[in-house]
C-alpha positions in Angstrom: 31.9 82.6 -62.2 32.5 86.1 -61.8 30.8 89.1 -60.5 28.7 89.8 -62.8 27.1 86.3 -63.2 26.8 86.3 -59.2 24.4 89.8 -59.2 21.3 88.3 -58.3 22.3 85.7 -55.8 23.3 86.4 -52.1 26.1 84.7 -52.1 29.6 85.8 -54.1 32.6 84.3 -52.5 34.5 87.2 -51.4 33.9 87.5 -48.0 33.7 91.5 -48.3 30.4 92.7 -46.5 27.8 94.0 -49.6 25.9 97.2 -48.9 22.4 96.2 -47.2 19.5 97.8 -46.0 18.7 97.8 -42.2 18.5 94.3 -40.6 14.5 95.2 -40.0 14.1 96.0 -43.0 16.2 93.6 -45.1 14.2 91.1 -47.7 15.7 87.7 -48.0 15.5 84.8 -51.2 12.4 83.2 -51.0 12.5 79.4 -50.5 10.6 76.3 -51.8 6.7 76.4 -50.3 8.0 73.1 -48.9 10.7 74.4 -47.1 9.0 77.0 -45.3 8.4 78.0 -42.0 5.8 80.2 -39.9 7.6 80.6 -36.0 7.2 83.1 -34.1 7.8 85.7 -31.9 10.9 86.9 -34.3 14.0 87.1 -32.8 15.7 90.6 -32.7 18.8 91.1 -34.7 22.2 88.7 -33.4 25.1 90.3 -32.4 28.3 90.6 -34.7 31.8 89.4 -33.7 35.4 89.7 -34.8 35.8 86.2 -35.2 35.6 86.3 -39.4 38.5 88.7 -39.0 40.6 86.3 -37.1 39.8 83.7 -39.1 39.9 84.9 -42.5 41.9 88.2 -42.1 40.8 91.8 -43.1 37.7 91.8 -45.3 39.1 94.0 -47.8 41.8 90.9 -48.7 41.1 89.9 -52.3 40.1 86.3 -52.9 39.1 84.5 -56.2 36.2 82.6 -54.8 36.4 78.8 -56.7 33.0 78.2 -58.3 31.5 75.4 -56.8 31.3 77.3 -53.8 29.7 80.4 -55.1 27.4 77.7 -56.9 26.4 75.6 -54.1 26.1 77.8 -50.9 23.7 79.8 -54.0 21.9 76.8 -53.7 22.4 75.8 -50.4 20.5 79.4 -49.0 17.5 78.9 -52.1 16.5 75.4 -51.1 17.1 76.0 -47.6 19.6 72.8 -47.7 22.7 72.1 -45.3 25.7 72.4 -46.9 28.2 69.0 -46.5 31.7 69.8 -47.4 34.3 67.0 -47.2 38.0 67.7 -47.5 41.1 66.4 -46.1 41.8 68.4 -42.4 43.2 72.3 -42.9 41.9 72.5 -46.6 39.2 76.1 -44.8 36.2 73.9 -44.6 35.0 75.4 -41.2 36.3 79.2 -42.5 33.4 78.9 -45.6 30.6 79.6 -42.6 32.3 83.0 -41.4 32.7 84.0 -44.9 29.3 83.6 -45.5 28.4 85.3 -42.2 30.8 88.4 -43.0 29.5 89.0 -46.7 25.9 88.8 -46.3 26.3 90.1 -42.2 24.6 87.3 -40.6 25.8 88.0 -37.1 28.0 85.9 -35.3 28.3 82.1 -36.3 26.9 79.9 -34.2 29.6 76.6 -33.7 28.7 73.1 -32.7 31.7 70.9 -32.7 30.5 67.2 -32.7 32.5 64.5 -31.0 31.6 60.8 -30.6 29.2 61.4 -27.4 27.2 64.4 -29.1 23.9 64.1 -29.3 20.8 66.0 -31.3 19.4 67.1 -27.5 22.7 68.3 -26.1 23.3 70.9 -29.5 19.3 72.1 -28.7 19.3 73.1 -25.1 20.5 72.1 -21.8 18.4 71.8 -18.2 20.5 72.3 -15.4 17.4 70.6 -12.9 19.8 69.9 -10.1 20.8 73.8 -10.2 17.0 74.8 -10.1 16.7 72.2 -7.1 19.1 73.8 -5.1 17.9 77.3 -6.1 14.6 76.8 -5.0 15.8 74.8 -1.8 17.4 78.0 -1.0 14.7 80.4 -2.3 12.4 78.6 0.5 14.8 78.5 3.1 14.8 82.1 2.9 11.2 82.8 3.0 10.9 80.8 5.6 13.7 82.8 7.5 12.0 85.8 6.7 8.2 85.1 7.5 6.4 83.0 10.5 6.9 79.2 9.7 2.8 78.9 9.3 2.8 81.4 6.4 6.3 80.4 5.1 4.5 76.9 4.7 1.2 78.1 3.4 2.8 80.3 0.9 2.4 79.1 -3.1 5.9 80.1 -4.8 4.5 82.4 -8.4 6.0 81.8 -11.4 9.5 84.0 -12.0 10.5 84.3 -8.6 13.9 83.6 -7.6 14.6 80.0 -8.0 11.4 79.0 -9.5 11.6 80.6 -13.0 12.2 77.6 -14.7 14.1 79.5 -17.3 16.4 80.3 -15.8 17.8 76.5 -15.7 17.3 76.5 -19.8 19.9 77.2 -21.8 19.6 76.4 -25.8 22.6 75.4 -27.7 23.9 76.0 -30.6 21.9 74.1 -33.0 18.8 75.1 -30.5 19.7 78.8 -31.2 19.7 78.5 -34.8 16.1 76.9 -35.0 15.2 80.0 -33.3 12.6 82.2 -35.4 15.1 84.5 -36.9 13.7 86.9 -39.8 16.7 86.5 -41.5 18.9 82.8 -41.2 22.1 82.6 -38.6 24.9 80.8 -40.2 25.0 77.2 -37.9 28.7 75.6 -37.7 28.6 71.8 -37.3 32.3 71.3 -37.2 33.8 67.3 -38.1 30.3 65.9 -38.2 31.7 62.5 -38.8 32.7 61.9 -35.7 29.4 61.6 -34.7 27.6 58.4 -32.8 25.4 56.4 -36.3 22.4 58.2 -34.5 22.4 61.7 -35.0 22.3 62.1 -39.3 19.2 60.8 -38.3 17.8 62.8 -35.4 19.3 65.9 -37.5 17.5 64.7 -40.4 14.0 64.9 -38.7 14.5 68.4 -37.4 15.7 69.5 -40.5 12.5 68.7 -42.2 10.1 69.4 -39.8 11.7 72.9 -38.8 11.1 72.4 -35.0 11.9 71.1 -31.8 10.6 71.1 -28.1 12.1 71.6 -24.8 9.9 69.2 -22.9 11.0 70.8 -19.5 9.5 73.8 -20.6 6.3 71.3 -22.1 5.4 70.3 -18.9 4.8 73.5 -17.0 3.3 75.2 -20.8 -0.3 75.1 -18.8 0.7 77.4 -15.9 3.4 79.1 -18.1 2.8 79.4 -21.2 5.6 82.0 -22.0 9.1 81.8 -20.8 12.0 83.5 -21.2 15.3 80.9 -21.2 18.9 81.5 -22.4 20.5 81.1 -26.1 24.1 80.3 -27.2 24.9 83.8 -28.0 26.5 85.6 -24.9 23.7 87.4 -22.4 21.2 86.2 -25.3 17.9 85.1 -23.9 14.9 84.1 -26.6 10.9 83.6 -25.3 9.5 80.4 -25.8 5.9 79.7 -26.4 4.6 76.3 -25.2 7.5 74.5 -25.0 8.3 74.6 -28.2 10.7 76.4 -30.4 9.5 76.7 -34.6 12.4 78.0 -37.1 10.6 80.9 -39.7 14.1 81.3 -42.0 15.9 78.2 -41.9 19.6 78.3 -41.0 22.6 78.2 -43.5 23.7 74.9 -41.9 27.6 74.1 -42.6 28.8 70.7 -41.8 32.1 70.0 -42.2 33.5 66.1 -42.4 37.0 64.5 -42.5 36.1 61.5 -44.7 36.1 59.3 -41.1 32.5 58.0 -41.3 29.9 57.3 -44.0 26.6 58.6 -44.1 23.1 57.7 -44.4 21.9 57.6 -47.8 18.4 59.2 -46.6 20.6 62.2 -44.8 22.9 62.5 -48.1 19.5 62.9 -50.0 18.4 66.2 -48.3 22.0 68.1 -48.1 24.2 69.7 -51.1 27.7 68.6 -51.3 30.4 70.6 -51.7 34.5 69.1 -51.9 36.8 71.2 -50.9 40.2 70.4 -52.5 43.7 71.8 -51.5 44.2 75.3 -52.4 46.6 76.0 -55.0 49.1 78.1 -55.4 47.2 81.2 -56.0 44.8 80.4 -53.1 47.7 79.9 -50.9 48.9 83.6 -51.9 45.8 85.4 -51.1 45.9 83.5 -47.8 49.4 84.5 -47.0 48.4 88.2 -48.0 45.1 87.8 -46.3 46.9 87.7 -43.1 49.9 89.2 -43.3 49.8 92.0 -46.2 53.2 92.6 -47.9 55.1 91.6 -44.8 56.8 88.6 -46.2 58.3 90.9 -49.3 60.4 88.2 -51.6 59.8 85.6 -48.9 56.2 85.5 -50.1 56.4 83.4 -53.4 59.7 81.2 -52.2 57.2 80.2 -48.9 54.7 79.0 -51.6 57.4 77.9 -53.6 58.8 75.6 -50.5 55.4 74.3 -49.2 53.8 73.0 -52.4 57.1 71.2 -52.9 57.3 69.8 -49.5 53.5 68.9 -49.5 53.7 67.0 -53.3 56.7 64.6 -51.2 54.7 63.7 -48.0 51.0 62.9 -47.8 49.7 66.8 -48.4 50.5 69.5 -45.7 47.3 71.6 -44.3 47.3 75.2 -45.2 47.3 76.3 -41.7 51.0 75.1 -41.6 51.9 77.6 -43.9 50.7 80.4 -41.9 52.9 78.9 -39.0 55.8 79.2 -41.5 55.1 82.9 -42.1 54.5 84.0 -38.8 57.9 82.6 -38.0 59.8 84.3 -41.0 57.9 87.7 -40.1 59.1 87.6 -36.2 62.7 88.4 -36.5 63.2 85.2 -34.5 65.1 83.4 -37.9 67.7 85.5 -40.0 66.3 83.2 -43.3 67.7 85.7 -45.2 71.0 86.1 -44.0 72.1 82.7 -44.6 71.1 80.6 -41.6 69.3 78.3 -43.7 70.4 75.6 -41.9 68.1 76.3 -39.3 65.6 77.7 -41.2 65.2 74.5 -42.9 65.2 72.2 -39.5 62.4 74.4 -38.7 60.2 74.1 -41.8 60.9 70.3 -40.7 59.7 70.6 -37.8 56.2 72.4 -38.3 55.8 70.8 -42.0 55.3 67.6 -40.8 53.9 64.8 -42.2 49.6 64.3 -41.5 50.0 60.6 -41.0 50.1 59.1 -37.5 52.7 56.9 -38.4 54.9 59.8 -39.3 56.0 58.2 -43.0 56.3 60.4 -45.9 57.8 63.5 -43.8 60.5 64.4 -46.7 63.9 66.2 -46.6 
């Protein structure tokens, strides 16, 4: 799929930022009728970071996108889908959502690593009551150190006074912060999703569809405040909630990456695309050695490749991110490869090209 063919779609795998209009102003694909979403207030732009950079390297670093990943994160954003990709550990499954987030300058991603005790409630907010306990213990011990003890007592605390404000014990999480009512989609990071508990494909799988969630701390008190003002995942982000209740208007680009460690539902499988993401070849291990470090390696460049593709076919597959390892070593000065220590050179490459298995067999010579 090249350029051309990839015009009219958002997505082109390059991971260079296109020219767009204003974030206020920017249109956005249009989605099925079923998929769509009506929340509101709308959340002002997010805030960039460098993190694609680190990740990915410069943005100007050429890359030959494969095509089933220009073709299904197309159709991933169009049907408003979450994205599955499967692929053995190291192959860039988690790198795909800053791409996305650098070329079509999303903000910054949001990330949810799952582990085996993550739930759906803990990636949507988080109520610290015991903190807004104590802080309104102490707001009333003051009051009463500051006023008679008859008024102190008689006094009603209002709403947003110190200790009181109830959101100031809310904080959403990542997953929460997503479902926020952005104009235009945040790119939502659900890192090694099969180490999740059988539960949550299930509980994702109902927000998913209905496109909203509430904070039930936030329910109870939606009488006497309707309106409040809590935290989000993004740093010094804060997001007003109406009712208790948060409703998405453009639905994330949802990335979930998996291992291959846990099988899931076929009801959850039904509603997300499915991308796998196989080892990179030898070409898409050379624009990720010159992604990162330019022309730095020289002649070291193709006999790196050469070395690691050899050394991978013999154990049970290397990760790419080992060969990165290898060429930060060969660019510190630390190892004279080149002057005929390859004695050691080589009892290094052992030692960081080491075998994925936990039982350590198939680590080659």
């Amino acid at each position: 799929m090249n350029a051309q063919e990839t015009d009219g779609l958002p997505y082109r795998g390059t991971g260079r930022p296109r020219p767009q209009e204003p974030y206020e102003e920017r249109s956005w694909p249009e989605g099925p009728r079923w998929r769509s979403f009506g929340g509101g207030p709308v959340q002002p732009r997010p805030p960039d970071e460098d993190e694609a950079d680190r990740r990915l390297g410069p943005a100007d670093a050429p890359r030959t996108p494969p095509p089933d990943e220009v073709r299904l994160v197309n159709a991933a954003i169009l049907l408003r889908r979450p994205l599955l990709i499967t692929g053995r550990p190291g192959v860039g499954k988690s790198a795909l959502a800053f791409r996305i987030a650098r070329e079509l300058e999303l903000g910054r991603v949001l990330q949810w690593p799952v582990t085996s005790r993550t739930t759906l409630a803990s990636g949507l907010f988080e109520y610290d009551v015991i903190g807004r306990a104590q802080a309104g213990q102490a707001w009333y011990l003051a009051q009463q150190q500051q006023q008679a003890h008859l008024a102190a007592a008689a006094r009603q605390p209002e709403a947003g006074e110190p200790g009181t404000d109830i959101g100031e014990f809310v904080q959403l999480g990542p997953l929460g912060t997503a479902m926020l009512p952005h104009r235009i989609p945040r790119v939502l990071l659900i890192d090694e999703i099969d180490k999740c508990d059988v539960d949550l494909p299930h509980d994702l799988l109902s927000l998913f569809e209905d496109g909203f969630y509430a904070v039930p701390p936030l329910v109870r008190v939606s009488k006497k405040q309707p309106d409040v003002t809590v935290h989000t995942a993004d740093p010094g982000g804060t997001a007003r909630i109406t009712d208790g209740t948060v409703r998405a208007r453009a639905f994330p680009i949802v990335i979930m990456t998996s291992n291959g460690e846990q099988e899931f539902p076929e009801a959850f499988l039904r509603r997300c695309l499915r991308l796998d993401m196989p080892d990179p070849g030898a070409e898409g291990l050379g624009e990720l050695l010159s992604a990162h470090f330019s022309d730095r390696l020289g002649d070291m460049h193709g006999k790196l490749i050469q070395d690691f593709t050899s050394r991978s076919e013999r154990t049970d597959g290397l990760s790419a991110d080992m060969l990165l390892n290898a060429a930060h070593l060969a660019t510190s000065g630390a190892y004279a490869y080149e002057d005929g220590d390859a004695a050691e050179w080589q009892a290094v490459l052992r030692a960081i090209w080491h075998s994925l298995k936990a039982d350590g067999t198939g680590l080659g010579d």
